[in-house]
TIMI-2910 file (N, C-alpha, C, CB; in pm, 1 decimal, decimal comma, always signed):
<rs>
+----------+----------+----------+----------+----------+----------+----------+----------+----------+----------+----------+----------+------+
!      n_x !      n_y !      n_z !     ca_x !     ca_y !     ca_z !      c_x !      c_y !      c_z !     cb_x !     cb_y !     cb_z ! resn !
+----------+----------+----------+----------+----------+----------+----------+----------+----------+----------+----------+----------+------+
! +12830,7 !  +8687,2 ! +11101,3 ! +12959,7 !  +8739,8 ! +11066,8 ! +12959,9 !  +8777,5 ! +10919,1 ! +13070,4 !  +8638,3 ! +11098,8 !  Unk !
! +13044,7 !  +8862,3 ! +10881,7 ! +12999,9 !  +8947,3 ! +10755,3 ! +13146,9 !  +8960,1 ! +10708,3 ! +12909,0 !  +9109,2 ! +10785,1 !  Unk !
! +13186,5 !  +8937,4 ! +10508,0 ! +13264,9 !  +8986,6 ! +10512,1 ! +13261,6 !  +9107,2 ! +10404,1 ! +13345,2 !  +8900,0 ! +10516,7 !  Unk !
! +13389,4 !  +9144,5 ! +10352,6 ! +13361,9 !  +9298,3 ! +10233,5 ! +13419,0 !  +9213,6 ! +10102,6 ! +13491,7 !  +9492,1 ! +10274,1 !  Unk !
! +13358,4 !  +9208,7 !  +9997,1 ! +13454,8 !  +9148,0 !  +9884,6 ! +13467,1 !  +9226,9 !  +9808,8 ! +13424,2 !  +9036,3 !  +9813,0 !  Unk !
! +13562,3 !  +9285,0 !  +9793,4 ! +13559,5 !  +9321,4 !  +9633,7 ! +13505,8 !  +9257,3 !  +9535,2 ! +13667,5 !  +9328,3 !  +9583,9 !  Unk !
! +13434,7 !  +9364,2 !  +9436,5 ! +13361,9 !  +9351,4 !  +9342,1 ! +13447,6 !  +9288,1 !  +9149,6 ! +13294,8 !  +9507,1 !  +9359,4 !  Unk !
! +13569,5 !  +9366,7 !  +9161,6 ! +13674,4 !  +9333,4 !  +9038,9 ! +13696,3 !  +9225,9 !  +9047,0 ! +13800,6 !  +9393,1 !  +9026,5 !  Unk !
! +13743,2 !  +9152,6 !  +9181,1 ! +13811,8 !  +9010,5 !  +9141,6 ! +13773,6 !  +8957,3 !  +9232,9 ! +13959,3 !  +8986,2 !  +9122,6 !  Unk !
! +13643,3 !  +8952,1 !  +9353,2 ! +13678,1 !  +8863,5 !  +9434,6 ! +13762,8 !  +8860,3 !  +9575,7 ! +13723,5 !  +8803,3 !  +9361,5 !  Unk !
! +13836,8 !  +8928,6 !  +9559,8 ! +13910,8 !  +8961,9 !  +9673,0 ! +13820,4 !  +8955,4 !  +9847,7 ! +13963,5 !  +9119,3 !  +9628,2 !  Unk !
! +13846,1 !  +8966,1 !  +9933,1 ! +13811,8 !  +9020,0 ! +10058,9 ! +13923,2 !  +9121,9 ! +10148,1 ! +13778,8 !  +8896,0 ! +10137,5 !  Unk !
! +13808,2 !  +9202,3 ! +10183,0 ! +13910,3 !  +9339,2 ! +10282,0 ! +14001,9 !  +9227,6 ! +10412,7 ! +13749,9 !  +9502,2 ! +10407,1 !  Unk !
! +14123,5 !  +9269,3 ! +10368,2 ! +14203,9 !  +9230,4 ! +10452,7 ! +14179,1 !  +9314,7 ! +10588,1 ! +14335,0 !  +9238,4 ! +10393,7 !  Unk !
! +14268,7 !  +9241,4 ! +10687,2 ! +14280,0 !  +9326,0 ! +10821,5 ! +14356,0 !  +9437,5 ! +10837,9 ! +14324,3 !  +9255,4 ! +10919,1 !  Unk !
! +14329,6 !  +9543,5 ! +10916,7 ! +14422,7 !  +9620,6 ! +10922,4 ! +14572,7 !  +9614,2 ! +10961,9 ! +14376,6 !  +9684,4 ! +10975,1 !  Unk !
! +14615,0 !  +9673,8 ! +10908,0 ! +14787,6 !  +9690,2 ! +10911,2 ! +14849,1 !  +9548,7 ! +10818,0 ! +14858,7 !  +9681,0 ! +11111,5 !  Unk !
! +14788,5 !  +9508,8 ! +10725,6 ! +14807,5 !  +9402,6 ! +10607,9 ! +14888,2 !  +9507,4 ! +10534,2 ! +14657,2 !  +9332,9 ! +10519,4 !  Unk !
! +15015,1 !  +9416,0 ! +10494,5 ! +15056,2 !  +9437,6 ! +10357,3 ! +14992,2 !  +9542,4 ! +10272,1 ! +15041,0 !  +9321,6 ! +10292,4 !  Unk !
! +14856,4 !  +9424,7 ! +10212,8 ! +14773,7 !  +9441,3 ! +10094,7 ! +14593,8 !  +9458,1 ! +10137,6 ! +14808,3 !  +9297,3 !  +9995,0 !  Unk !
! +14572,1 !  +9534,2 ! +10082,7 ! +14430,6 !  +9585,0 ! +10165,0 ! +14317,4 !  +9501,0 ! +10106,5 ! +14388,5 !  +9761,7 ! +10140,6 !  Unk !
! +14366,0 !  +9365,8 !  +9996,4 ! +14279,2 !  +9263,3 !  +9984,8 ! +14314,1 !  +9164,8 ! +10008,1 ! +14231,7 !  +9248,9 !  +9894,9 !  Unk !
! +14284,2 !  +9007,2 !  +9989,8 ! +14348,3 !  +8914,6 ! +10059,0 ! +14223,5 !  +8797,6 !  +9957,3 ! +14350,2 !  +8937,6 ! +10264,4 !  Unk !
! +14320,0 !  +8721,5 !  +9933,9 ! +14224,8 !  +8520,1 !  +9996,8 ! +14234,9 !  +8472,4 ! +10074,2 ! +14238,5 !  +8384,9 !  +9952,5 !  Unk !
! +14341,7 !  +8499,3 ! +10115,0 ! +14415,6 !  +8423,4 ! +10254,5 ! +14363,7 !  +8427,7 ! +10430,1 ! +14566,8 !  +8495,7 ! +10259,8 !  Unk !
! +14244,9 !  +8317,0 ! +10421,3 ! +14153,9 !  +8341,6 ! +10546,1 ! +14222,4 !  +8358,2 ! +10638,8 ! +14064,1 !  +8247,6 ! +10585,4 !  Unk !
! +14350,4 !  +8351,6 ! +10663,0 ! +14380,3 !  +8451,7 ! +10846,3 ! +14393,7 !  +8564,5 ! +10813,5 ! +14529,6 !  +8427,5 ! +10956,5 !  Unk !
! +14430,4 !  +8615,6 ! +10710,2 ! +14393,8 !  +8761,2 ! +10670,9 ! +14298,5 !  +8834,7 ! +10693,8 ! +14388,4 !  +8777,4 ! +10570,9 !  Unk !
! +14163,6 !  +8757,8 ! +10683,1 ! +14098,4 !  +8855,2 ! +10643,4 ! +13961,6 !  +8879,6 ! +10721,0 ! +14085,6 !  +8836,2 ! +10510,4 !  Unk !
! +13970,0 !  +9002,7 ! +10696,4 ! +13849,1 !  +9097,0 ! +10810,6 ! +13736,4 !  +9064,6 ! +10839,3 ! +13804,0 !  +9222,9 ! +10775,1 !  Unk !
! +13715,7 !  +9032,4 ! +10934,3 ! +13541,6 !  +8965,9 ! +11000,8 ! +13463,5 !  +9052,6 ! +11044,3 ! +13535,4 !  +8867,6 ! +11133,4 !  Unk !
! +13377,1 !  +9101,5 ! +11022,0 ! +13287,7 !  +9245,2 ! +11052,8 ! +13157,9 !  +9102,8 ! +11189,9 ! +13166,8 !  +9355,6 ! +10813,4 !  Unk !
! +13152,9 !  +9122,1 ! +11274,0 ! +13067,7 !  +9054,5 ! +11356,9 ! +12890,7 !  +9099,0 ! +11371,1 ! +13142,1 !  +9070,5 ! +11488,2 !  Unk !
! +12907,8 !  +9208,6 ! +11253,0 ! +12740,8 !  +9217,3 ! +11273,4 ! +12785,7 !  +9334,3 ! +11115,8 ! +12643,5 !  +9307,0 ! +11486,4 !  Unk !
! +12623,1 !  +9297,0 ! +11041,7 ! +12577,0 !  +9401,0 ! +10857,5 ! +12656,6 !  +9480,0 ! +10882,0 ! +12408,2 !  +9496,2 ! +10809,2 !  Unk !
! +12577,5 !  +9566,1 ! +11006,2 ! +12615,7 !  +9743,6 ! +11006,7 ! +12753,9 !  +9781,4 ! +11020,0 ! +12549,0 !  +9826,6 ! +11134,3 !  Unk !
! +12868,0 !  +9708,1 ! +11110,0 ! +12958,4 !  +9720,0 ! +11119,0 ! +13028,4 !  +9700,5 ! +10942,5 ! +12983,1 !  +9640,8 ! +11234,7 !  Unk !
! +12991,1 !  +9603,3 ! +10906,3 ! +13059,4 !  +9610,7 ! +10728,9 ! +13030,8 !  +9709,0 ! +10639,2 ! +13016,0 !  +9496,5 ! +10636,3 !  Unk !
! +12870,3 !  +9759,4 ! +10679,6 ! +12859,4 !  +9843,3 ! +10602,5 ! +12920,4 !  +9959,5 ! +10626,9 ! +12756,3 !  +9854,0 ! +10582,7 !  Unk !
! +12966,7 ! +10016,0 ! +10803,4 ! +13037,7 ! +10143,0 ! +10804,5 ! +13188,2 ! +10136,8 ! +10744,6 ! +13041,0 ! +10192,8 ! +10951,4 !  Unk !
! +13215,5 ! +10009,7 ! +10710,5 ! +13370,5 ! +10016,3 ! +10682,0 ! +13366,0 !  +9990,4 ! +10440,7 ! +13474,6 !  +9815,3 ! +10819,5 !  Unk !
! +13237,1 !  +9986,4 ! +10459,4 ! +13227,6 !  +9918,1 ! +10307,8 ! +13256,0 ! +10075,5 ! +10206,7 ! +13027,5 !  +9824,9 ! +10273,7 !  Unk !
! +13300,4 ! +10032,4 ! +10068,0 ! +13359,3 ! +10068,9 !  +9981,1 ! +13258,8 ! +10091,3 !  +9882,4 ! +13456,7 !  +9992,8 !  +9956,1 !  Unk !
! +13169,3 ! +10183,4 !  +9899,5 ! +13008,7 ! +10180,9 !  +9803,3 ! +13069,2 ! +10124,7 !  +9666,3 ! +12914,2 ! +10372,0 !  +9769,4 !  Unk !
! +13181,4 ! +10196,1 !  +9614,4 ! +13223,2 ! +10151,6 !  +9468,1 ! +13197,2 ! +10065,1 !  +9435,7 ! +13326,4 ! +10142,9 !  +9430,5 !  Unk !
! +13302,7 !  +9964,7 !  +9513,9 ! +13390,2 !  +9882,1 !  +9472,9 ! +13374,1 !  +9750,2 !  +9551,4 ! +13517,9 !  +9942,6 !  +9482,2 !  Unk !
! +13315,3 !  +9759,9 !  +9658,7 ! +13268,6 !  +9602,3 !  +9788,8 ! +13099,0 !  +9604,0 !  +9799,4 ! +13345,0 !  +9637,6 ! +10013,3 !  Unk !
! +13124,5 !  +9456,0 !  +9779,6 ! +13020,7 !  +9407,2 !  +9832,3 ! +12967,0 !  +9329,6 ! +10011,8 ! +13017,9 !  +9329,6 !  +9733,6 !  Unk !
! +12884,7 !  +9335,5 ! +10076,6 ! +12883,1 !  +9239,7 ! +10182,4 ! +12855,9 !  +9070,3 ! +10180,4 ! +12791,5 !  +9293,6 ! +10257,3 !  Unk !
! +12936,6 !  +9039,2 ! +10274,6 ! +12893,1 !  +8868,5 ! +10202,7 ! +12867,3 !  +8838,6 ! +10356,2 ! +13047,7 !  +8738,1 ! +10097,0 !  Unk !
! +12758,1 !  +8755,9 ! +10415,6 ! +12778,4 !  +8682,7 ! +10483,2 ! +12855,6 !  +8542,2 ! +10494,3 ! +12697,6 !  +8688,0 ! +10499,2 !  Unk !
! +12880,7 !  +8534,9 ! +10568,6 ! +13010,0 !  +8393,0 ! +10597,7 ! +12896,1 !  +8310,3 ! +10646,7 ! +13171,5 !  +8413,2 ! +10744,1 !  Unk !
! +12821,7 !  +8314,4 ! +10701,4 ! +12716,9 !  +8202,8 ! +10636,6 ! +12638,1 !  +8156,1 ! +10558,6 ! +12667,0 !  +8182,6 ! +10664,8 !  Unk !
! +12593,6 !  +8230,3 ! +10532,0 ! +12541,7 !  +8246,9 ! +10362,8 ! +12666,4 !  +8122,8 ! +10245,3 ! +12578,6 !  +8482,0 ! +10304,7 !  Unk !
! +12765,7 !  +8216,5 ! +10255,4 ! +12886,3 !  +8182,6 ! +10213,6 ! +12907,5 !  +8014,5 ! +10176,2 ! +12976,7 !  +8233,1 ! +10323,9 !  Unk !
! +12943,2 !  +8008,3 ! +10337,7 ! +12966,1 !  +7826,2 ! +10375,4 ! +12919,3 !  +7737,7 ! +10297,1 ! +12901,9 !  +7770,4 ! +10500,6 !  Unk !
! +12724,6 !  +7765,6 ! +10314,2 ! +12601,7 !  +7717,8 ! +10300,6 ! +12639,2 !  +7695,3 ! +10151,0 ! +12471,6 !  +7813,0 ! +10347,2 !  Unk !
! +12662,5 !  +7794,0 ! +10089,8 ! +12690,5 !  +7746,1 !  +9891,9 ! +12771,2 !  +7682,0 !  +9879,1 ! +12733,2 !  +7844,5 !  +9774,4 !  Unk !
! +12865,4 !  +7654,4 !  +9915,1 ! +12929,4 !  +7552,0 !  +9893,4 ! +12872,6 !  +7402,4 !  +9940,3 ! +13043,3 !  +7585,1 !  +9945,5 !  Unk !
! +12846,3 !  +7364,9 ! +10020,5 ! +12767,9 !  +7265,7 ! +10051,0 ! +12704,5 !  +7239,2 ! +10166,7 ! +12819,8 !  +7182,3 ! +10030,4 !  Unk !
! +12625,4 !  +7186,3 ! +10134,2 ! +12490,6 !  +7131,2 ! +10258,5 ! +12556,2 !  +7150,3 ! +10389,3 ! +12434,4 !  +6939,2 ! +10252,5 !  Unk !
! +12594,0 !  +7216,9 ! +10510,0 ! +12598,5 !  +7192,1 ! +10640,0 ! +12534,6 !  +7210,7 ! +10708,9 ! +12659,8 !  +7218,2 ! +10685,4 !  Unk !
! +12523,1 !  +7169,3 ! +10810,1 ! +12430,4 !  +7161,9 ! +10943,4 ! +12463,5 !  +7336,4 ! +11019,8 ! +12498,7 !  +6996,5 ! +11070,7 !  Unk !
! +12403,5 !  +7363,6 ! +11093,9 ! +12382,9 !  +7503,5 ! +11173,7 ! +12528,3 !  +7473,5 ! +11309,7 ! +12167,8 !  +7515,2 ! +11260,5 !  Unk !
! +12533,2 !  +7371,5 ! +11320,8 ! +12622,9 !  +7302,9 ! +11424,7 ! +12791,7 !  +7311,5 ! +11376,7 ! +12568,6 !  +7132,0 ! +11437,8 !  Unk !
! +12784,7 !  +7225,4 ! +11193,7 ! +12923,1 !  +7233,4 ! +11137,7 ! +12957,7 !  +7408,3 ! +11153,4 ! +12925,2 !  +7167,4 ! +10957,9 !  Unk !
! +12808,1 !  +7491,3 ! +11083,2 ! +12884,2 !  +7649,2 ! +11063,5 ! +12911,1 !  +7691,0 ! +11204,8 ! +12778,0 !  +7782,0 ! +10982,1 !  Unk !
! +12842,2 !  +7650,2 ! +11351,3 ! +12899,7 !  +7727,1 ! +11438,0 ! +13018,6 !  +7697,8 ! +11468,5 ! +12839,6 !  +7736,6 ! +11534,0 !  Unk !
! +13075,0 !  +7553,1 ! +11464,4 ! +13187,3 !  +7526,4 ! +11483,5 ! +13308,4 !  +7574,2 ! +11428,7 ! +13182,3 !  +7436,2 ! +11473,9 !  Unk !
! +13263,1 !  +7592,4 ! +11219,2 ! +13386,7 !  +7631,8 ! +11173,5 ! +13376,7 !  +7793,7 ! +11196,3 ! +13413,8 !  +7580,3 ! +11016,3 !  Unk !
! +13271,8 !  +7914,9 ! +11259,5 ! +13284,2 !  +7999,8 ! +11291,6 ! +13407,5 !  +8031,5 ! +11421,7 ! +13166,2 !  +8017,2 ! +11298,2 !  Unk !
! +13374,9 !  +7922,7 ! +11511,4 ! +13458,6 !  +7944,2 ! +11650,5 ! +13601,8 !  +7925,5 ! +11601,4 ! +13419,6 !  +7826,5 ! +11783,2 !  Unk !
! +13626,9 !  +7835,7 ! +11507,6 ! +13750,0 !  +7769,2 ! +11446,2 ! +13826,7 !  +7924,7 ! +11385,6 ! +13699,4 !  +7631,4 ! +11302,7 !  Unk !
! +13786,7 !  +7968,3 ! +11283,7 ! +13814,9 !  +8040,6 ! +11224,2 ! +13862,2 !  +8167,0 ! +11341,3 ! +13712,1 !  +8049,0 ! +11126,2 !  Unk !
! +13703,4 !  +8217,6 ! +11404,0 ! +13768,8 !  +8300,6 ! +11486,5 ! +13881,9 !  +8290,7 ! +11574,5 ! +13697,5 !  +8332,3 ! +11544,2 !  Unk !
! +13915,2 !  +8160,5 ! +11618,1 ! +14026,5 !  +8152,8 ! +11727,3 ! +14177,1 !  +8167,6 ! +11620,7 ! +14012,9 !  +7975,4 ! +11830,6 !  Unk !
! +14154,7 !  +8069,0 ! +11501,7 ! +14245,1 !  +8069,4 ! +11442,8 ! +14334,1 !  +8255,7 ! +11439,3 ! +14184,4 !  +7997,6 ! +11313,2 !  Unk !
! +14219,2 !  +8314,7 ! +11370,9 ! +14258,0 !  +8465,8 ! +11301,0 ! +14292,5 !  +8541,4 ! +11460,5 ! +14090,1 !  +8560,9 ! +11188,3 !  Unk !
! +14234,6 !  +8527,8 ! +11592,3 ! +14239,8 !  +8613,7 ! +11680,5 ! +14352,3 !  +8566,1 ! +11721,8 ! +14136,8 !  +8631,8 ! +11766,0 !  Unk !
! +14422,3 !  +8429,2 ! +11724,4 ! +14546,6 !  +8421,0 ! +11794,4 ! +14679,8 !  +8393,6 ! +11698,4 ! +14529,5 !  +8307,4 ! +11899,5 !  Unk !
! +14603,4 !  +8342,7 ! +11589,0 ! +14728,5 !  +8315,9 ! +11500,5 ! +14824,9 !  +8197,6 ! +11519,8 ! +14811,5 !  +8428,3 ! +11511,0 !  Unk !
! +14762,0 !  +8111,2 ! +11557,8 ! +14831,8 !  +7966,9 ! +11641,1 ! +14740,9 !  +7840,8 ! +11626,8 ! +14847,5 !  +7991,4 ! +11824,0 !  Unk !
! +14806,5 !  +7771,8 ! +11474,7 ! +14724,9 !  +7639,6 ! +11430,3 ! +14743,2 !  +7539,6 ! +11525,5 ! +14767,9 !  +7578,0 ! +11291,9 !  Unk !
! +14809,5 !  +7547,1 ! +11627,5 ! +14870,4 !  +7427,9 ! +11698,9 ! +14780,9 !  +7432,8 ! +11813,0 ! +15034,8 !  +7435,2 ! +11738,3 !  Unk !
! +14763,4 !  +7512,9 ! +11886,3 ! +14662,0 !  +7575,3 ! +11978,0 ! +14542,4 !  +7473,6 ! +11892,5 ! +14645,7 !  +7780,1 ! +11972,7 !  Unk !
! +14480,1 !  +7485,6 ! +11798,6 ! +14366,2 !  +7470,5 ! +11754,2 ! +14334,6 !  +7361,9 ! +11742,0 ! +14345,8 !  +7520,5 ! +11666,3 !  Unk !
! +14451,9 !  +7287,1 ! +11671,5 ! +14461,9 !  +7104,4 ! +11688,9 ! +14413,4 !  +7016,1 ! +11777,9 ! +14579,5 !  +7058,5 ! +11707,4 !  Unk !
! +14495,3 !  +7104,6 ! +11904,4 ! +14511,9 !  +7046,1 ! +12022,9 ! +14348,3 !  +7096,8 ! +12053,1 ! +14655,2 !  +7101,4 ! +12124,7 !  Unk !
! +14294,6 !  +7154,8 ! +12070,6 ! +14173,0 !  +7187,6 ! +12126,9 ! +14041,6 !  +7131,2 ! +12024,5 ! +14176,1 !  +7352,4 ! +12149,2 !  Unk !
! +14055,7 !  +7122,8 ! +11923,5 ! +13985,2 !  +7057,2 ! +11857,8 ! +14008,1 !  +6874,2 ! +11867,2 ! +14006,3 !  +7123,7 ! +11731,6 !  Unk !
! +14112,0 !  +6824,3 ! +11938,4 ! +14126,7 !  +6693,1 ! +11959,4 ! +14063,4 !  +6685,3 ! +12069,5 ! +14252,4 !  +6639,9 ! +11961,0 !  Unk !
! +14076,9 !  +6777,8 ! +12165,3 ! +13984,9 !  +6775,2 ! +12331,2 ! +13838,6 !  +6733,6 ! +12264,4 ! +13970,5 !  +6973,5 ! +12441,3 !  Unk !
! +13772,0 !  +6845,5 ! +12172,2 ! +13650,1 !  +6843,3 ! +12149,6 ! +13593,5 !  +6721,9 ! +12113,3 ! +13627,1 !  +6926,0 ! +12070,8 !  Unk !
! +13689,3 !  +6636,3 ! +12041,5 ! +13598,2 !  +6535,5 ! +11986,1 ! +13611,6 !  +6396,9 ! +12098,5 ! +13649,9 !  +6497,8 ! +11812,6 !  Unk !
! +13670,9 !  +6430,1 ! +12160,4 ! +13687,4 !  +6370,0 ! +12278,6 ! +13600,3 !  +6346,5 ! +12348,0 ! +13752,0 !  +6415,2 ! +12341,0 !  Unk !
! +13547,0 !  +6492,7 ! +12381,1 ! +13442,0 !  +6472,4 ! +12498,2 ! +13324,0 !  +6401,1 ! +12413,9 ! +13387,6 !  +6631,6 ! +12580,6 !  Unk !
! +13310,7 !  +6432,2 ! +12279,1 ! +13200,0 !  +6372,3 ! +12234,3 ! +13176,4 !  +6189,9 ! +12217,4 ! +13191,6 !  +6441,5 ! +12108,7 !  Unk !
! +13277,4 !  +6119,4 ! +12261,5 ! +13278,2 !  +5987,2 ! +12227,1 ! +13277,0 !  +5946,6 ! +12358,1 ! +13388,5 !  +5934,3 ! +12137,9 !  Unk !
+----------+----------+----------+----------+----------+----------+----------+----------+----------+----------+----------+----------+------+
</rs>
């Protein structure tokens, strides 16, 4: 998963029909699911590509398991827009694991 950052401040390409066409605000913001797709939407100027795993990984040590998880997380979060949904299904998960 790939995202676009702006180069000035940091920013990331928000989703379409946003407000503001940059964002911090991770339900905001635009998930390109494969390079090429970021690169047809990228801003030669002014964006850079970041992988979101790559990403994670700098911040600190996780396992291949934590990033797939907070990948699925994220995606459900941004595709439905419903933290409560997520709670609840992330309480199932750890469930089955005990």
């Amino acid at each position: 998963m790939y995202l676009l950052k702006r180069i000035e401040d940091g920013r990331f390409v928000a989703k379409r029909g946003m407000a503001n066409s940059y964002t911090f605000d991770i339900t905001d913001i635009r998930i390109f699911a494969t390079r090429k797709a970021a690169e047809l939407n990228r801003c030669v100027e002014n964006e850079v590509i970041v992988s979101l795993e790559d990403m994670m990984k700098e911040k600190e040590e996780i396992t291949t398991d934590m990033v797939k998880f907070l990948f699925s997380a994220i995606n459900f979060i941004v595709d439905t827009g419903k933290l409560a949904e997520f709670q609840m299904w992330e309480a199932k998960e750890a469930e089955k694991k005990l």
